[in-house]
MIZA-620839 format. One record per residue (C-alpha): residue in three letters; x, y, z; residue number from 0. Coordinates in steps of 0.02 Angstrom, whole numbers. Last residue first. Layout:
BEGIN
[r "ala",[X,Y,Z],NUM];
...
This chain:
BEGIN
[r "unk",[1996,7078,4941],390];
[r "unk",[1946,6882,4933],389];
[r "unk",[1806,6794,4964],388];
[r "unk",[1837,6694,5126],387];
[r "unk",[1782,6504,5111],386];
[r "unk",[1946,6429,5043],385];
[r "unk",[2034,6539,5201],384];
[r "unk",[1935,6441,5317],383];
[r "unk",[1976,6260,5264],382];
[r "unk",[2158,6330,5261],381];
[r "unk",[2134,6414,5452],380];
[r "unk",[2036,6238,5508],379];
[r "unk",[2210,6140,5439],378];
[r "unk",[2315,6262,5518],377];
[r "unk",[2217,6226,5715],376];
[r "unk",[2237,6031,5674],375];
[r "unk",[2423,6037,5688],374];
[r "unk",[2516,5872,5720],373];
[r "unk",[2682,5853,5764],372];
[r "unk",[2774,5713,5667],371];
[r "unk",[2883,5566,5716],370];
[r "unk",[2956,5468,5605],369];
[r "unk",[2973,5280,5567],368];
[r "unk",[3049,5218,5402],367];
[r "unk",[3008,5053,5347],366];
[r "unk",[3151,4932,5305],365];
[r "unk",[3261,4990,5438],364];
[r "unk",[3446,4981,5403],363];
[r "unk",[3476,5154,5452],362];
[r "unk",[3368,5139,5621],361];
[r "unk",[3206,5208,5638],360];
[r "unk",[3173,5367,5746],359];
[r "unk",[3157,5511,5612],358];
[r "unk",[3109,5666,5685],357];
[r "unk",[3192,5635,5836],356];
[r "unk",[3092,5615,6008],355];
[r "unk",[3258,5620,6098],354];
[r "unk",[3236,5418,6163],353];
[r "unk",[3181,5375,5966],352];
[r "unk",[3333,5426,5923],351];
[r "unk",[3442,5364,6027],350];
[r "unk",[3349,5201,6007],349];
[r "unk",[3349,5206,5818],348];
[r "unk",[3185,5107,5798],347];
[r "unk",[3166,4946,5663],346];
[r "unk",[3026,4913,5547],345];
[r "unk",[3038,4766,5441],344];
[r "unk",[2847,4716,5432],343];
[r "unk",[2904,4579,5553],342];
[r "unk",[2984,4698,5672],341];
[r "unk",[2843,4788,5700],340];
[r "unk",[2791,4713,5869],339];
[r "unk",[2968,4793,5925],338];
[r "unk",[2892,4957,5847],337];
[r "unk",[2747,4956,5960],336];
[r "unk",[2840,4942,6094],335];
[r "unk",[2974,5108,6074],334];
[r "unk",[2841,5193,6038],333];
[r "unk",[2752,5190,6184],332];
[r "unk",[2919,5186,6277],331];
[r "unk",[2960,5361,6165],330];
[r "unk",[2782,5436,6233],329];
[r "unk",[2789,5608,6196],328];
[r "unk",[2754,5621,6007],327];
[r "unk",[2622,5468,5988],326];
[r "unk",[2571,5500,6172],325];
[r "unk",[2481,5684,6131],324];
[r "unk",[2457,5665,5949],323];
[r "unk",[2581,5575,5810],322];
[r "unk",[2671,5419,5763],321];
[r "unk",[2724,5410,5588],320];
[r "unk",[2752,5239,5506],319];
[r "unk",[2821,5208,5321],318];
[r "unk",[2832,5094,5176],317];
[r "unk",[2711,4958,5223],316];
[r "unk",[2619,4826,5092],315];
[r "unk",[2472,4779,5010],314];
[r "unk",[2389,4926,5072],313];
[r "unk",[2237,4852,5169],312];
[r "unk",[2375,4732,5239],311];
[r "unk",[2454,4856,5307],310];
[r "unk",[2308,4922,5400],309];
[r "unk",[2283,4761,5480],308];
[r "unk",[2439,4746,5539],307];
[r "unk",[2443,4909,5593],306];
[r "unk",[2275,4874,5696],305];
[r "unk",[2385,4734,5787],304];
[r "unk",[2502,4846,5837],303];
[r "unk",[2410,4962,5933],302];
[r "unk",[2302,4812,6007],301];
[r "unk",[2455,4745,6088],300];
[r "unk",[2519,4943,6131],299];
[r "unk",[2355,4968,6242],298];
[r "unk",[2334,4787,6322],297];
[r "unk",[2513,4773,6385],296];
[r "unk",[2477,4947,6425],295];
[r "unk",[2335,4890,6523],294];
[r "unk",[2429,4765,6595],293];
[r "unk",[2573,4847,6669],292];
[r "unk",[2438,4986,6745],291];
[r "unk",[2347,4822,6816],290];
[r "unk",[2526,4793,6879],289];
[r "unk",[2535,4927,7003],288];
[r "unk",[2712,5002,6973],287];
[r "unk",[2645,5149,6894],286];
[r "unk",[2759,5298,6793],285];
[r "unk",[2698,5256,6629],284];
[r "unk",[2520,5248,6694],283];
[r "unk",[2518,5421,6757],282];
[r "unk",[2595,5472,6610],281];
[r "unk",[2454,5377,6495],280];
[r "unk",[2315,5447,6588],279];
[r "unk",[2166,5345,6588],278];
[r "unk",[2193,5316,6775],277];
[r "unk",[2173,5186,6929],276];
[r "unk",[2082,5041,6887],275];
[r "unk",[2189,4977,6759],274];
[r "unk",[2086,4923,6600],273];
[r "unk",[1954,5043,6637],272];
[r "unk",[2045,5205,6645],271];
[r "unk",[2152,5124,6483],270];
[r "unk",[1994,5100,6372],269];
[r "unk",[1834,5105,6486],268];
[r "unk",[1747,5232,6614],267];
[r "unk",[1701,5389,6505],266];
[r "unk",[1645,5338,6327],265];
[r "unk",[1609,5139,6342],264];
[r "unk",[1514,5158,6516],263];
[r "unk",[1428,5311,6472],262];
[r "unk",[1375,5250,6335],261];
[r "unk",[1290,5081,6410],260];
[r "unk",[1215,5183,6568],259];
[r "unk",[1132,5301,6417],258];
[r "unk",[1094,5127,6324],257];
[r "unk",[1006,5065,6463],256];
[r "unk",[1090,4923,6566],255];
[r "unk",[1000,4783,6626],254];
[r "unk",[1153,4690,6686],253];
[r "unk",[1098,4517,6593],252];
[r "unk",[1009,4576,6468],251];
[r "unk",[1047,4743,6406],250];
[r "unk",[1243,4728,6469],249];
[r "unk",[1228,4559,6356],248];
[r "unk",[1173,4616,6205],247];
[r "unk",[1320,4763,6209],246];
[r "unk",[1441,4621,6242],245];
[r "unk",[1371,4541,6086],244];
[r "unk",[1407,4692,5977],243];
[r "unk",[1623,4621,6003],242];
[r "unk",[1700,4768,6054],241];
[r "unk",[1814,4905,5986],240];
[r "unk",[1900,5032,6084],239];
[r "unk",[1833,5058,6248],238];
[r "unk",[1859,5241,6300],237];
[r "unk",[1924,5316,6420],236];
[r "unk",[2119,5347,6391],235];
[r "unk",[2078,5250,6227],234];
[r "unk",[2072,5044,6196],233];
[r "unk",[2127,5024,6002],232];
[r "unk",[1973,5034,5875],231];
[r "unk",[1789,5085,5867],230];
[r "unk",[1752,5214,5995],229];
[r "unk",[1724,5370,5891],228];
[r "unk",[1586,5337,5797],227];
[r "unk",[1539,5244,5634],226];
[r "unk",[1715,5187,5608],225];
[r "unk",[1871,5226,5677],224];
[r "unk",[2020,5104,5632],223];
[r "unk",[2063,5204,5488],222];
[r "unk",[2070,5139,5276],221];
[r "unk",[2105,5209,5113],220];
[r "unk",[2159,5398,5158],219];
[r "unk",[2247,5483,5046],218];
[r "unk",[2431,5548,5049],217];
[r "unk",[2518,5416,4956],216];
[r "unk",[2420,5281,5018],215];
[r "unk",[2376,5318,5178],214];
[r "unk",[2301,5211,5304],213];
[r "unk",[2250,5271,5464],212];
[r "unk",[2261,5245,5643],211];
[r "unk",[2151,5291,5786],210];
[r "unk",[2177,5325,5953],209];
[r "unk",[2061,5462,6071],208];
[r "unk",[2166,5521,6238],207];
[r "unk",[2325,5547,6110],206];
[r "unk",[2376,5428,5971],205];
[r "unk",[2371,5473,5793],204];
[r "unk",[2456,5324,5701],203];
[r "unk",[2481,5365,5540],202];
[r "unk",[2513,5214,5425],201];
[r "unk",[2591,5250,5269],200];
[r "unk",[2614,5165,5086],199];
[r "unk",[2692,5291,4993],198];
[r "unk",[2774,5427,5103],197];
[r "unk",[2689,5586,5007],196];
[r "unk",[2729,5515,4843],195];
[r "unk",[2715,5705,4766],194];
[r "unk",[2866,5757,4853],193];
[r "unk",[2940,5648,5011],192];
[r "unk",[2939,5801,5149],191];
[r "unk",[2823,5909,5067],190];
[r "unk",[2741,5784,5039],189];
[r "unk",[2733,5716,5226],188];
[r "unk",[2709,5852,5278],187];
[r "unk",[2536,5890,5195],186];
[r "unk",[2473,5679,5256],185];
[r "unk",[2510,5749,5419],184];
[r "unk",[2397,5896,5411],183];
[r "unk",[2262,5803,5332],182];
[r "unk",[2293,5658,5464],181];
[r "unk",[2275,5795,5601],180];
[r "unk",[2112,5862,5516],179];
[r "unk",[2044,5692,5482],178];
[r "unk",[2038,5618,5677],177];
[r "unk",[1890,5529,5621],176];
[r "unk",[1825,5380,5515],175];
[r "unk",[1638,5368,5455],174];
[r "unk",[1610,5186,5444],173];
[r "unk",[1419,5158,5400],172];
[r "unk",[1271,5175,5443],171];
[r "unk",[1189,5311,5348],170];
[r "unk",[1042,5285,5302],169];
[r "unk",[1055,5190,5142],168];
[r "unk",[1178,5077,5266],167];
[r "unk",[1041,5041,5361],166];
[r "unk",[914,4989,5226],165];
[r "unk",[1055,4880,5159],164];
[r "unk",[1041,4762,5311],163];
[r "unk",[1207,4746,5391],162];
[r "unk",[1385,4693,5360],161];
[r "unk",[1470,4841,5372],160];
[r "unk",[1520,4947,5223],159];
[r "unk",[1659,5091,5249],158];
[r "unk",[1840,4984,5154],157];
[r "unk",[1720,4915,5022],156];
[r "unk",[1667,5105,4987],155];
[r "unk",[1823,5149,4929],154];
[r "unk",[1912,5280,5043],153];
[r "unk",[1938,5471,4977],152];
[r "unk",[1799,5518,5095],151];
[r "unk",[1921,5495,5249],150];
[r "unk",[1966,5669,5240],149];
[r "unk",[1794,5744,5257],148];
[r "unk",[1750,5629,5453],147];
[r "unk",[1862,5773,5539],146];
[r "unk",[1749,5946,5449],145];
[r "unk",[1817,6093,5440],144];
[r "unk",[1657,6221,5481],143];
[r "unk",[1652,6389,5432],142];
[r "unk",[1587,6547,5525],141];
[r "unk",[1600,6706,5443],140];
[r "unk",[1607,6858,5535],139];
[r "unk",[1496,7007,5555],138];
[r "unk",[1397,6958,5728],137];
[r "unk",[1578,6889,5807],136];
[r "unk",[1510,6869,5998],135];
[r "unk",[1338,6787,5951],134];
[r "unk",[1399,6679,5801],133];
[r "unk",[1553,6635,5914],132];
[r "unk",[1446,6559,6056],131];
[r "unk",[1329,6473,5943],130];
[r "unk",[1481,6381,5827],129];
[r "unk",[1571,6357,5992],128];
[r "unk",[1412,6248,6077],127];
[r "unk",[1402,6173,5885],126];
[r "unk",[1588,6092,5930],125];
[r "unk",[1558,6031,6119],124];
[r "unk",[1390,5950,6053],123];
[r "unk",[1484,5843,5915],122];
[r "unk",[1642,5801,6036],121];
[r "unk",[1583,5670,6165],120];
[r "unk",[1425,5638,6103],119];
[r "unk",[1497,5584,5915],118];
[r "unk",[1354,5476,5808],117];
[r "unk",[1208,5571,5952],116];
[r "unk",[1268,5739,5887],115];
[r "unk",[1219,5694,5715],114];
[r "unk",[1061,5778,5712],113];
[r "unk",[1165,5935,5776],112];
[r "unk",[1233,5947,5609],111];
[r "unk",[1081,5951,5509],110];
[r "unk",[1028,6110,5618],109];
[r "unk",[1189,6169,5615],108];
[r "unk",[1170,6190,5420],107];
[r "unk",[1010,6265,5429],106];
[r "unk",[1062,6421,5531],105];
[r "unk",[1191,6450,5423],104];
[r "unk",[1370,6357,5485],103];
[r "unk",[1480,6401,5305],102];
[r "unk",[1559,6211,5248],101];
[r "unk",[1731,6159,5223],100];
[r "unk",[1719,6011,5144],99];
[r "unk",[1652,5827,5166],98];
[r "unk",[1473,5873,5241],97];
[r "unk",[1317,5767,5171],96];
[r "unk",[1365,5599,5216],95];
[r "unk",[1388,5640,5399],94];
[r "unk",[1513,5790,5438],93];
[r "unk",[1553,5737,5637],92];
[r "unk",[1693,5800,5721],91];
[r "unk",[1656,5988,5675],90];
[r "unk",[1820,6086,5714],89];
[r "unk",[1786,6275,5685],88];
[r "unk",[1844,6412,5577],87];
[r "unk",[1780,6580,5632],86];
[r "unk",[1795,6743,5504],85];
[r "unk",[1825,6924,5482],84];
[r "unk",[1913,6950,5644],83];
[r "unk",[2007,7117,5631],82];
[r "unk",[2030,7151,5821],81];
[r "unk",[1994,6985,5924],80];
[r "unk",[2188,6998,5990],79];
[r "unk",[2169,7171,6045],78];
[r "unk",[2209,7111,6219],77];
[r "unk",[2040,7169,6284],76];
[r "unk",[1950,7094,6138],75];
[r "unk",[2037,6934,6155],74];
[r "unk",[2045,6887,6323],73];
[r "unk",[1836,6925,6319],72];
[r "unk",[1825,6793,6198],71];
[r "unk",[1926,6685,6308],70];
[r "unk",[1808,6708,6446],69];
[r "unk",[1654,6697,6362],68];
[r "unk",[1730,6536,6284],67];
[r "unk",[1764,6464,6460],66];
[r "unk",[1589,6491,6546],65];
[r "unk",[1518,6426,6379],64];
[r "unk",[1632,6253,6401],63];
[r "unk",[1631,6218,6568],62];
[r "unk",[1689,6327,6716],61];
[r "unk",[1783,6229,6846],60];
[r "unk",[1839,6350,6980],59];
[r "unk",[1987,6454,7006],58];
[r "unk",[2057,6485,6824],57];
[r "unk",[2249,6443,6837],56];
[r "unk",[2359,6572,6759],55];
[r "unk",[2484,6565,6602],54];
[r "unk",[2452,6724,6487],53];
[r "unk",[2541,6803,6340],52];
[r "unk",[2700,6696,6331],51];
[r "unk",[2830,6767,6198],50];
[r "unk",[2869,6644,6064],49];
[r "unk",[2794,6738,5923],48];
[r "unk",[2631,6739,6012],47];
[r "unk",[2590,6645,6146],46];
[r "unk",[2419,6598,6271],45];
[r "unk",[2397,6499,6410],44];
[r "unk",[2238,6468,6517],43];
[r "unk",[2198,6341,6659],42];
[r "unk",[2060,6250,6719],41];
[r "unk",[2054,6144,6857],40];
[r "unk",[1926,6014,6855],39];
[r "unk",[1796,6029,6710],38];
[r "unk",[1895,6136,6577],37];
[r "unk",[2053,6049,6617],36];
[r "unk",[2145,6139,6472],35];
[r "unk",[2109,6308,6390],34];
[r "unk",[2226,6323,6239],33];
[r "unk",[2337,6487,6149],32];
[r "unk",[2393,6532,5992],31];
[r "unk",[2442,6697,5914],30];
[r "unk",[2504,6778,5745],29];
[r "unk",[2523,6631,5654],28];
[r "unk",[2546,6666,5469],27];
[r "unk",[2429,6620,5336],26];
[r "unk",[2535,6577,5187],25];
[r "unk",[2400,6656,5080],24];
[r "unk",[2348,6789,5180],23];
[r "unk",[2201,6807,5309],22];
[r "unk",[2320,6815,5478],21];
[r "unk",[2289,6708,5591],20];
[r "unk",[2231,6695,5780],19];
[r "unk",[2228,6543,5864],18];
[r "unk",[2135,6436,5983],17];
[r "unk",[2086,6269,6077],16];
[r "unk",[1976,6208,6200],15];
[r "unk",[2000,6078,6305],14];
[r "unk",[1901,5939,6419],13];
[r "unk",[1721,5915,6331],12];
[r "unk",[1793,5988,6154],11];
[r "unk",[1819,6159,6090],10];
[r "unk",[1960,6168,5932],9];
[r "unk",[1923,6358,5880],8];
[r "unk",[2005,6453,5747],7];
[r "unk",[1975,6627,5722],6];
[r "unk",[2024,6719,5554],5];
[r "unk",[2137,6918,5538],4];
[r "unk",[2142,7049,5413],3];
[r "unk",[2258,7174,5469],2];
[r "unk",[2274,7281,5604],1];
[r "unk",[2290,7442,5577],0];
């Protein structure tokens, strides 16, 4: 017997990600595993209870459908997809309409595919899971946890832009993203500092994509994403935000399309841009070319100027977690973007902060600085669970 058991799937343009629950209340992990490098060299791990499942390099870049078939057929001939009653998925892109978790009819991923062109690098990546799962897991639920639903708590003065109210009646406006890792953070930190839930917090969620949020006690007031994803610090790829008048003048002067003008701000800006030699932030790290220097210059600069800015939007600072791939691996990342802190009375615990500590400020710091793990794949299993009817 196996139990009662949900999906979770995290499928992007580069990764996809998995794991198996159990449906109970505390939903325990049984197994987890990612596909990385989907387009260049792909390669599969899986765990459960600490014990590694599979670790192999896939021969060939597959893409995304290639890969799912292959990790849905993992699962049934492990025993893994046994028992699966439902599929939670990551939807980057809710709209207006979507700010909870959400069953995928047919009509539902109709509406969201009309807002594929507000998130091209994820939205299309996410519905291509949702059609792939429907087909394989014919009796299961599908539910989607939506990454714009979190920032829904914001007032509107914090989402308006200064256009024509006929746009903003249709929809543009500032959107915010990254919400199921800021849910998930915004949960430890209560349980961590009770119903206060860190006071006035900035969570900086820095991996390939960076944004930052605003928390105030737990909900979200203000993020550095807006209507799509690239609004905000330079990425691994991405631009970050630019003045609209460089748009006008790719169109004119370079005669760029906006197809040429997307894929310029989505795949060959932000940090790959800056330095001319690799979005990668390791890669970087380890550089002694000095467009590398200056990109990070660049990178941590703009970092710490969007704290500012958040802080301000609080009316104050009590706390700072970094999170994602760089924001929990990157201790000189950190270690910079602190040192523009100092003003706001932030101050790191070198030691600390050089062992990746879960606490990295120093005693007499004025804001406390932690570091916290993210977990996007729990926050799909809760938004999953809410949907399941129970037994």
């Amino acid at each position: 017997m196996t139990g009662r058991r949900l999906l979770t799937l995290n499928a992007g343009s580069s990764s996809l990600k998995f794991a198996v629950y159990g449906v109970k209340p505390d939903l325990p992990l049984l197994m987890s595993g990612q596909v990385s490098y989907l387009n260049t060299a792909p390669r599969f791990r899986a765990r459960a209870h600490g014990e590694v499942l599979a670790d192999e390099a896939w021969p060939q870049p597959s893409g995304l459908e290639r890969v799912l078939d292959r990790v849905f057929d993992w699962l049934e001939s492990s025993g893994w997809g046994a028992g699966i009653e439902a599929v939670g998925h990551r939807i980057v892109h809710g709209g207006l309409k979507f700010d909870a978790p959400t069953v995928l009819s047919s009509r539902v991923v109709e509406q969201l595919e009309g807002l594929s062109a507000l998130a091209p690098l994820h939205q299309p990546f996410n519905l291509s899971a949702v059609a792939a799962a429907t087909e394989r897991f014919r009796s299961a639920l599908q539910v989607g946890v939506f990454d714009t639903a979190f920032h829904a708590t914001q007032p509107r003065t914090a989402r308006l832009y200064g256009l024509p109210r006929e746009l903003i009646d249709e929809g543009v406006i500032a959107y915010g993203f990254h919400g199921l890792s800021y849910a998930y953070i915004a949960g430890v930190l209560r349980d961590q500092e009770g119903r206060d839930a860190g006071g006035r917090a900035i969570v900086l969620h820095l991996g390939s994509g960076v944004s930052l949020c605003a928390l105030d006690r737990g909900r979200s007031v203000a993020t550095t994403m807006g209507f799509s994803a690239l609004q905000g610090p330079p990425m691994s790829t991405r631009s970050g935000s630019l003045d609209p008048g460089v748009m006008l003048h790719l169109m004119r002067a370079k005669g760029m399309d906006p197809e040429a003008i997307e894929d310029l701000l989505y795949h060959r800006s932000g940090l790959l841009g800056l330095s001319g030699i690799s979005g990668d932030m390791v890669t970087l790290l380890a550089s002694a070319d000095p467009r590398a220097a200056e990109a990070l210059d660049v990178y941590v600069y703009r970092v710490a100027r969007e704290v500012g800015s958040l802080a301000a939007a609080l009316g104050g600072l009590d706390t700072v977690v970094f999170t994602a791939g760089v924001g929990e691996n990157a201790p000189a990342i950190r270690e910079r973007v602190v040192d523009r802190l100092a003003w706001l009375g932030a101050k790191l615990d070198p030691n600390a902060n050089a062992g990746s500590a879960a606490v990295i400020s120093a005693p007499d710091s004025r804001v406390k600085v932690s570091v916290i793990p993210t977990n996007e794949e729990v926050v799909i299993a809760r938004g999953v669970l809410e949907r399941l009817q129970p037994r």
